[in-house]
N, C-alpha and C positions, 0 to 999 in steps of 0.2 A: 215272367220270370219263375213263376212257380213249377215250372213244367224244364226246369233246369238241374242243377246238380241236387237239387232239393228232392224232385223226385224219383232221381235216378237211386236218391238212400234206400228212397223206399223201397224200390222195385228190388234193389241186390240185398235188402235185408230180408225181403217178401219171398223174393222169386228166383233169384238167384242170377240175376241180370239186368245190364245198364243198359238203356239204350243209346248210351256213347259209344256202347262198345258191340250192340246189338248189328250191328252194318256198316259197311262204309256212307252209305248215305246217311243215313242215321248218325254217326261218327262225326262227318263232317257238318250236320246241321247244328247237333247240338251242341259242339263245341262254339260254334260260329256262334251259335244266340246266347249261351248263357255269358259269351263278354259284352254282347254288343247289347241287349238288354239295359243290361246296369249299367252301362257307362250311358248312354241314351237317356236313361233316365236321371242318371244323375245332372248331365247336364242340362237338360229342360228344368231341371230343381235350379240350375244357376240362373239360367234367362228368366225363370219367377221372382228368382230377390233382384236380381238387373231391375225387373221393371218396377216391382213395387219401391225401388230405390229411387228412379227414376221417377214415378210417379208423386215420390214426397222432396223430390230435388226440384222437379219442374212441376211448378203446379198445374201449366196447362199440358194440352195431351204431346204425346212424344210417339215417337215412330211406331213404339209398341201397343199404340193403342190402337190398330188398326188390324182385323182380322186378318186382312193378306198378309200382312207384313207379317204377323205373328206366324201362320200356316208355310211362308218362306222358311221364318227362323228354324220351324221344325222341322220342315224337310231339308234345311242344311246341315243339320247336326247328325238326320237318318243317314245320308250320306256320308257325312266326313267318319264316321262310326263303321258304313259298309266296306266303308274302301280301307282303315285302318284293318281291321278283323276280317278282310277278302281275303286272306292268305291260307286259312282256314281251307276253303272250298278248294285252293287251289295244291296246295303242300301237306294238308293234316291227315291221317291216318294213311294206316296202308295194312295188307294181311301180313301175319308171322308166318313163319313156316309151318308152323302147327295147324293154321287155320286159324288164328283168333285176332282181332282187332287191335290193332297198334296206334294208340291214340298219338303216338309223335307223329314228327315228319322224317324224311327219310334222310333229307339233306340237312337238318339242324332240330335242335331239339329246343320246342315247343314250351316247355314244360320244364323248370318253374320262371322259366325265360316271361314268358309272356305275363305268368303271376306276378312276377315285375313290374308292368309296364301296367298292368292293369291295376296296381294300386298308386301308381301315379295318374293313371287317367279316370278309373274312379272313386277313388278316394280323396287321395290327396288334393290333387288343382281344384278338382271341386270343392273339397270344403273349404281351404284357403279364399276361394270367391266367393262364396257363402258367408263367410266371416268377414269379411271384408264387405261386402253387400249392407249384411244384417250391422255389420255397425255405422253404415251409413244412414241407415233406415231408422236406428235407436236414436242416433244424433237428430235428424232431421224431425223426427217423431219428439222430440223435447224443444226443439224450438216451434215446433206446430205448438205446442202446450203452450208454452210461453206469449207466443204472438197472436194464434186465430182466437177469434171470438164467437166461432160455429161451433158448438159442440157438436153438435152430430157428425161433423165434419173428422174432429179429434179423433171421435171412438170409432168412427168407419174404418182410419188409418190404424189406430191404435189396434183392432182386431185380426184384421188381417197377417200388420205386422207381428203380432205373437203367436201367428198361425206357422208362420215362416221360422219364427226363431226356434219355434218348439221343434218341425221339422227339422231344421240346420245340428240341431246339440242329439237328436234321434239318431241322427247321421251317422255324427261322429263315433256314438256308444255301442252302433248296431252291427256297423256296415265295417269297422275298419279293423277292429277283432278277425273276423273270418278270413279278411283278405288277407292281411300280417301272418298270422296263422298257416293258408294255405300256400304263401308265399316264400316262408323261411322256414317254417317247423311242421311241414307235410311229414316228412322219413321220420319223424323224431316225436310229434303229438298224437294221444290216442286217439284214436277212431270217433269214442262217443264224445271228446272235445272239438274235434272237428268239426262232425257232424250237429253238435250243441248249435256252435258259432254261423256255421252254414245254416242252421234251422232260421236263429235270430237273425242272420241278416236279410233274409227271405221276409220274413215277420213284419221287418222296416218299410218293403214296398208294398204291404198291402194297409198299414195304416195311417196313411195319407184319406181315405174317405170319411173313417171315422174322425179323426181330429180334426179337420175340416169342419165335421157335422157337429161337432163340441165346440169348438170355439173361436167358429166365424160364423155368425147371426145370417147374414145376408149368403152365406152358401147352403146353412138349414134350411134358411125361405124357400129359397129355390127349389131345394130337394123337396121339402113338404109339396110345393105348388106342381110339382114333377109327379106324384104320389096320388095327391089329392086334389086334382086340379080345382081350380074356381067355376063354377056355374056361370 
């Protein structure tokens, strides 16, 4: 996603050109990946609180605990995401008379249409099933309190689960500014708040490793034993 509208600022602040607007090829790629990107991801962020919902609702293992199953899930979402945002490849850009790149389409206008749809499909429905997940997981997370008598067991779930929640509320604060923004008040907001908000939401998908690496123990281990293997 970094390699999206995020760094097309740079280049037309840089150099004096986007590469949206650099080619038709070019045009129709990048318009095609910086929606399908972040919707992608956002919905793999859904099927993480599904499962760890799942996993504090059904104590034994559930469909998702199974790599195929899991490797399906993903490539059903890569899918449903190609074929929504395929219209791109096939309808997006075309040359002006002048010569220069016309990010609409020729037969309906792209643009802030699709900004539309794309804060229903990454924004919105995602965080509504994130909150709905994550209050699944709080609930079921206070009756583990209440009833196990594993603690280790407690804090495994308890970690994780405030790995998610801290994610889900990042979301919200990161991700749904930029999109609103670009969606209702493109003609009408400055540049450097645009571009502000487009920085931060960019920001949201790259710190998912570090908060991971803070405060979930058992995905540190890993990373350290990734790093520094055991003898």
């Amino acid at each position: 996603m970094l390699y999206g509208w995020n760094f097309d600022h740079y280049l037309s602040d840089a150099y004096g050109f986007m590469l949206q607007t650099y080619s038709i090829p070019f045009c129709k790629f990048c318009s095609f990946l910086n929606y399908f990107t972040a919707q992608v991801s956002a919905w793999l962020r859904v099927f993480i609180c599904l499962d760890r919902y799942l996993s504090l609702s059904h104590r034994h293992k559930t469909w998702f605990s199974q790599s195929r199953n899991v490797l399906i899930i993903i490539i059903f979402i890569i899918i449903v995401f190609t074929i929504i945002n395929f219209h791109f490849f096939l309808f997006a850009c075309y040359y002006n008379e002048n010569g220069t790149v016309n990010i609409q389409a020729r037969h309906y206008q792209i643009y802030p249409l699709w900004d539309y749809i794309n804060l229903g499909l990454y924004n919105c429905a995602p965080f509504i099933f994130m909150i709905v997940f994550n209050i699944g997981v709080i609930y079921h997370l206070i009756h583990l309190r209440q009833t196990s008598t594993i603690r280790k067991s407690r804090i495994q779930h308890r970690s994780i689960s405030l790995t998610l929640v801290i994610t889900t509320f990042l979301f919200l604060i990161m991700t749904i500014p930029a999109t609103v923004c670009f969606g209702f008040f493109f003609s009408t907001a400055d540049s450097f708040v645009l571009h502000l908000f487009d920085s931060i939401l960019y920001t949201y998908h790259i710190l998912s490793f570090p908060i991971y690496l803070i405060t979930f123990k058992e995905f540190r281990q890993e990373v350290f034993l990734l790093i520094i293997p055991c003898k």
